[in-house]
Structures are given as structure tokens and as C-alpha cells.
C-alpha positions in Angstrom: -53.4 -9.8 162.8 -53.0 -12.8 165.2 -53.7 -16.0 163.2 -57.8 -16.4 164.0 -57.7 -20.2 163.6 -55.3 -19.7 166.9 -57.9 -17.7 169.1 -60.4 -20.5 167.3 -58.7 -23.0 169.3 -58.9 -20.5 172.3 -62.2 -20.1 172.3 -62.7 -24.1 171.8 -60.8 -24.7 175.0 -63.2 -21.9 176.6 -60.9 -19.3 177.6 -62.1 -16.3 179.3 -62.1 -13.2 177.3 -61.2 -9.8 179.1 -61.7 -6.9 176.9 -59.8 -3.9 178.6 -61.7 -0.7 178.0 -61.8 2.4 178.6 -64.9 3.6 176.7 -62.5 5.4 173.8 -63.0 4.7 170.3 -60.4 2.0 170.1 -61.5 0.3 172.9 -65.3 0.3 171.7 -64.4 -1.3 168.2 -61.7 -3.7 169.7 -65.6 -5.0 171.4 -67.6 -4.7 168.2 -64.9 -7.0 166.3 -64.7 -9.4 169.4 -68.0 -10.0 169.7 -68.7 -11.2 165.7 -66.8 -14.4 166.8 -66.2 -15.0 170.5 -69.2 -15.8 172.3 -71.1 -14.2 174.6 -70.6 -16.1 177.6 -66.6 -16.2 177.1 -66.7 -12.3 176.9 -65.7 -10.0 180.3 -65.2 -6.4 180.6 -62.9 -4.4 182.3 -62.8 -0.9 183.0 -59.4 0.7 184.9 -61.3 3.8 187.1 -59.3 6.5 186.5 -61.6 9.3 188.9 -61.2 12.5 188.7 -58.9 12.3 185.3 -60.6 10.6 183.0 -64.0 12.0 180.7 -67.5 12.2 182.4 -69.8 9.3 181.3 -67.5 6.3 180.7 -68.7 3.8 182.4 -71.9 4.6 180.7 -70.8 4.5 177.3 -69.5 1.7 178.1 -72.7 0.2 179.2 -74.3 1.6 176.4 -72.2 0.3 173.4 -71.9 -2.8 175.0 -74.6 -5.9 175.0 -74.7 -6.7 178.6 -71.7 -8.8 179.5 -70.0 -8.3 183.1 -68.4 -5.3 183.5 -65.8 -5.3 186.4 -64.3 -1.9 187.4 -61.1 -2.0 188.9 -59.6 1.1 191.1 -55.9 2.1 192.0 -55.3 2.9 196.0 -54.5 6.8 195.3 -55.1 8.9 191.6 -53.2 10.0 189.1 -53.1 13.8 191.2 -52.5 11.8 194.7 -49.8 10.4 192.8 -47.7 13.4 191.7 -48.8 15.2 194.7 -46.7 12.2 196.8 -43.9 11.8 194.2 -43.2 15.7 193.6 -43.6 14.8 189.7 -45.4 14.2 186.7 -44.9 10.5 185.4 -43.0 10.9 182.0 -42.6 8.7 178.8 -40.0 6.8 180.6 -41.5 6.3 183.7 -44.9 5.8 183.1 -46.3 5.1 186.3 -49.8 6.5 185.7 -50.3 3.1 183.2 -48.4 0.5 185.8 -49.8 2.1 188.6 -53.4 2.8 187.8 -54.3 0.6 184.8 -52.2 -2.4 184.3 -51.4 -3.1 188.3 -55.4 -2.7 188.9 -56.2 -4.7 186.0 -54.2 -8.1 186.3 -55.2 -7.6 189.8 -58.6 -8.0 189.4 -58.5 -10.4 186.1 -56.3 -13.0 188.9 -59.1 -12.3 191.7 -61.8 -13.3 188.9 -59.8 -16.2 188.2 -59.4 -17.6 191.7 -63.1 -16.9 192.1 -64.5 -19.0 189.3 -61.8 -21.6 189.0 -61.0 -20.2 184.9 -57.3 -21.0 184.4 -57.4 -19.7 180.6 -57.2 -15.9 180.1 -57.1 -13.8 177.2 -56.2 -10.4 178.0 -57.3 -8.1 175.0 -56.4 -4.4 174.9 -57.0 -2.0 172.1 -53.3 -0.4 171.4 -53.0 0.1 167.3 -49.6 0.2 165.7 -50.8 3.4 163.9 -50.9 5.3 167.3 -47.0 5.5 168.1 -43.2 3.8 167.5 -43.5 2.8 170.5 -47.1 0.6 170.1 -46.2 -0.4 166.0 -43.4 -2.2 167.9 -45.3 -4.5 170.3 -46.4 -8.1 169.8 -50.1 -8.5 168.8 -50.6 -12.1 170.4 -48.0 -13.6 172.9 -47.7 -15.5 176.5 -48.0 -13.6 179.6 -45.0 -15.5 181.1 -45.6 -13.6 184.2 -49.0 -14.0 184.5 -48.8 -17.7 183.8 -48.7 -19.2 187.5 -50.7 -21.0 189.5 -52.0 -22.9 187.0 -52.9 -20.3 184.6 -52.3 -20.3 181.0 -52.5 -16.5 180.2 -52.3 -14.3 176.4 -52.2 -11.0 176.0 -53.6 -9.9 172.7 -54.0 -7.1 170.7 -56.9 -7.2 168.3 -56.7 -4.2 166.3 -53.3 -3.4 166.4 -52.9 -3.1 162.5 -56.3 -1.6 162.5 -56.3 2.3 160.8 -58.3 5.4 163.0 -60.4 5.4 159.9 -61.5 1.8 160.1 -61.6 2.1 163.9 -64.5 5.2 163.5 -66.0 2.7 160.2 -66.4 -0.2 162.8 -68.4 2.0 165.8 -70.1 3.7 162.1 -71.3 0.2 160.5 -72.5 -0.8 164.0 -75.2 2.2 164.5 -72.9 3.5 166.7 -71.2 6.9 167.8 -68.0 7.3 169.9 -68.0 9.3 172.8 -68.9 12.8 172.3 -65.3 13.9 173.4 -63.7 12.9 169.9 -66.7 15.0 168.7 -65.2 18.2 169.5 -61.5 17.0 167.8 -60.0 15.1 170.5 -57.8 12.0 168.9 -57.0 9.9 172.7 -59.4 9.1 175.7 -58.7 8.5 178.8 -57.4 10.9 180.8 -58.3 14.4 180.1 -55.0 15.6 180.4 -52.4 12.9 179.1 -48.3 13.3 179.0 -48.5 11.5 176.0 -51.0 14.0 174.5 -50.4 16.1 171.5 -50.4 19.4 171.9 -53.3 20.2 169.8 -55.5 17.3 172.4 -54.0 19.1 175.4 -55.5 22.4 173.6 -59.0 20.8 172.6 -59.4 19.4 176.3 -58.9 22.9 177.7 -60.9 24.0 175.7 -63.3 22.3 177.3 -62.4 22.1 180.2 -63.4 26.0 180.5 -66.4 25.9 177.8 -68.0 22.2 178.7 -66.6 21.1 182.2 -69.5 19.1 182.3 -68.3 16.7 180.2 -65.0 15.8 183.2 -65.4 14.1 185.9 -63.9 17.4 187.8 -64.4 20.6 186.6 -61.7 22.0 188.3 -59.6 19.5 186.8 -57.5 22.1 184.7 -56.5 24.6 187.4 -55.8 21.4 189.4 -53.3 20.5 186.9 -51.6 24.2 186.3 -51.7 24.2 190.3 -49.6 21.1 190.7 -46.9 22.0 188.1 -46.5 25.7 189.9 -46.5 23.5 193.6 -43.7 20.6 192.4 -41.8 22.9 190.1 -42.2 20.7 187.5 -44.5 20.9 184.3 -46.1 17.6 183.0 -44.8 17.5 179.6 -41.7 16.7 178.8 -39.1 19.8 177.1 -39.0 19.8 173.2 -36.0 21.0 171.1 -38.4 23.2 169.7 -40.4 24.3 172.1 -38.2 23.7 175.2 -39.9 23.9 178.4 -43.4 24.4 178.5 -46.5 24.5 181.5 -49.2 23.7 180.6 -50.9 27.2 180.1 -47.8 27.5 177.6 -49.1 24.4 175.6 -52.3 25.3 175.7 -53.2 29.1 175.9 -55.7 28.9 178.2 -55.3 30.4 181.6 -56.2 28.8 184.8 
């Protein structure tokens, strides 16, 4: 973990606080720990819109795990389906343009506009990635400079909490605080966001079909599956990326479920 007496001296000089969240479980204790220690006033939320990809009812959970601080919701120009539906692809691990285009881009957007607009110069960015989740994420630095970021007179962090946090202490965190996740993970689903992810597992990508076709209530889009199937048969492509195992797969293939 960061060293605290650092973010001590953060919160002395009054920084501003964005937590990034996107109503999953990681998200929602990345808040709970937050708010034990950096005060109310200094806290901010921030929730990247995702539309028609993302779970039904996030904003809400957000609202309703949270203890009233500003939530800002920030929205890309075009979705995630606008956005393979212009490129003639899915984004892959390598190209992630779903996270520059319609999370990060959005997000430091909005955090700069916030900061023009009430003159706050010092800006700790805090997302919820865990080193447990991938190679990838166990290889990032929990607390550094935003040299990018850091113009115009801002002094900007970006910090990562939890990112030696466990899934277990991550569920014991929303547990101790009277809390539930949202119902999603209650039905086996291990990531948030959107339903249908290209960094999913398979057995995710199966559990959100799932209910896509028993519960499509609970997405933003209930045609959101067949959208998805539709797409790969239109581009040629398939969203997921081919294993040495499996080779190439749709979507249907990973999944079972027919559109």
C-alpha cells in the first residue's frame, strides 16, 4: 500500500479526491476504505457512462452505497457498439480502446473541467484496479505522478488504493459495512462493467448470457446479447481474441447460448 502518512500530507494540503467508480465491488470498497480517513468534503465521485453495455442500476448503487458526496457522470461521444460498428472491430487486449476511449478520455476530461471550474489545482485520482485481478494490473504503480496530467498548474496523483487488496477482503469490506454488492456478482459474475467484456472469462461471458436471456432486466439493453452476436456476424470478426486451445471462437461458441 501507498505509504498513508503520504496521502496524510495530501489530504493536509486539501487535495481533491476523485474516486473512479463504476458501482462494481472493487470500486464500492475502494469508497468504504476512502472514506474512514479522507474527509467528506475532499471526496468526489466519478462515474464513466458506459449506456447500453454496462449493468442496469449503477448509478443507483452507486447512490445507494455511497453517503452523499457529488457524483459527476461523465459520457464518451459514441458507445462501445457505435464504436466497433465505425471501426469494423472489436477493441482487443492490445488495443484497448473501449478503456481510453470511453473511461479514461471521459474521465480526465471531466476531473480538468471540475478543476478549472473551482480553481482546485491538487488532484488525487483513485481507481480500484487490484494486483490480484491480472499480470497485467499486479504490475502497475499503486501511487505515482500524473506527469501528463500535471499542467496548468496542477499537481495531479493517480492512486490505487486497493491494489494489494484480496476478492475476499474486497466482499469482507462491503460485508463489515452492512453492505451487499450489486446483485450481478450474486448470480457468479467475478467483473462489472460492461456486460460483455474482451477481458472476460469465459465462464463471466457464460454467466452474463445467462442472463442476458433469463433476467434481461437487470441490462441496460435487453437486446444487448443478439446485438453483440449480430456485430461479430456483420464485421467478420468475433470479440475475443483466438486461444491455442480453443482457437477461434464467436461468442455463441464461448458461451452456448444462442442469439
Amino acid at each position: 500500500m501507498t505509504d498513508l502518512p503520504t496521502i496524510a500530507q495530501l489530504i493536509k494540503r486539501r487535495a481533491m479526491f476523485v474516486v473512479n467508480h463504476s458501482g462494481g465491488k472493487d470500486s464500492q470498497a475502494m469508497y468504504l476504505f476512502l472514506r474512514t480517513f479522507v474527509p467528506r468534503d475532499l471526496l468526489v465521485l466519478l462515474h464513466a457512462d458506459l449506456g447500453a453495455v454496462e449493468w442496469a442500476g449503477a448509478i443507483e448503487h452507486i447512490k445507494a452505497t455511497t453517503s452523499g458526496e457529488p457524483l459527476h457522470v461523465c459520457r464518451a461521444r459514441r458507445d462501445l457498439l457505435q464504436m466497433i460498428e465505425e471501426r469494423g472491430k472489436f477493441p482487443s487486449p492490445s488495443q484497448r480502446q473501449c478503456t481510453s476511449d470511453l473511461k479514461r478520455g471521459p474521465i480526465e476530461r471531466t476531473i480538468r473541467q471540475r478543476c478549472k471550474a473551482t480553481g482546485q489545482t491538487l488532484i488525487v485520482n483513485c481507481m480500484g484496479m487490484r494486483a490480484e485481478e491480472s499480470p497485467g494490473r499486479s504490475k502497475l504503480k499503486p501511487f505515482k505522478l500524473h506527469t501528463g496530467n500535471s499542467k496548468a498548474g496542477r499537481e495531479w496523483y493517480d492512486w490505487l488504493p486497493i491494489h494489494d487488496w484480496t476478492e475476499g477482503e474486497v466482499f469482507s469490506a462491503i460485508r463489515n459495512a452492512g453492505q451487499q454488492p450489486h446483485v450481478v456478482y450474486s448470480f457468479g459474475m467475478r467483473r462489472f462493467s460492461c456486460v460483455f467484456c474482451i477481458m472476460a472469462s469465459q465462464a463471466d461471458l457464460k454467466t452474463a448470457a445467462r442472463i442476458a436471456t433469463e433476467r434481461p432486466e437487470l441490462l441496460n439493453d435487453p437486446e444487448l446479447y443478439r446485438k453483440y452476436v449480430a456485430l461479430e456476424r456483420s464485421t467478420g470478426q468475433v470479440m475475443l481474441m483466438p486461444t491455442k486451445k480453443h482457437g477461434r471462437q464467436t461468442l455463441e461458441d464461448v458461451t452456448g447460448v444462442k442469439a
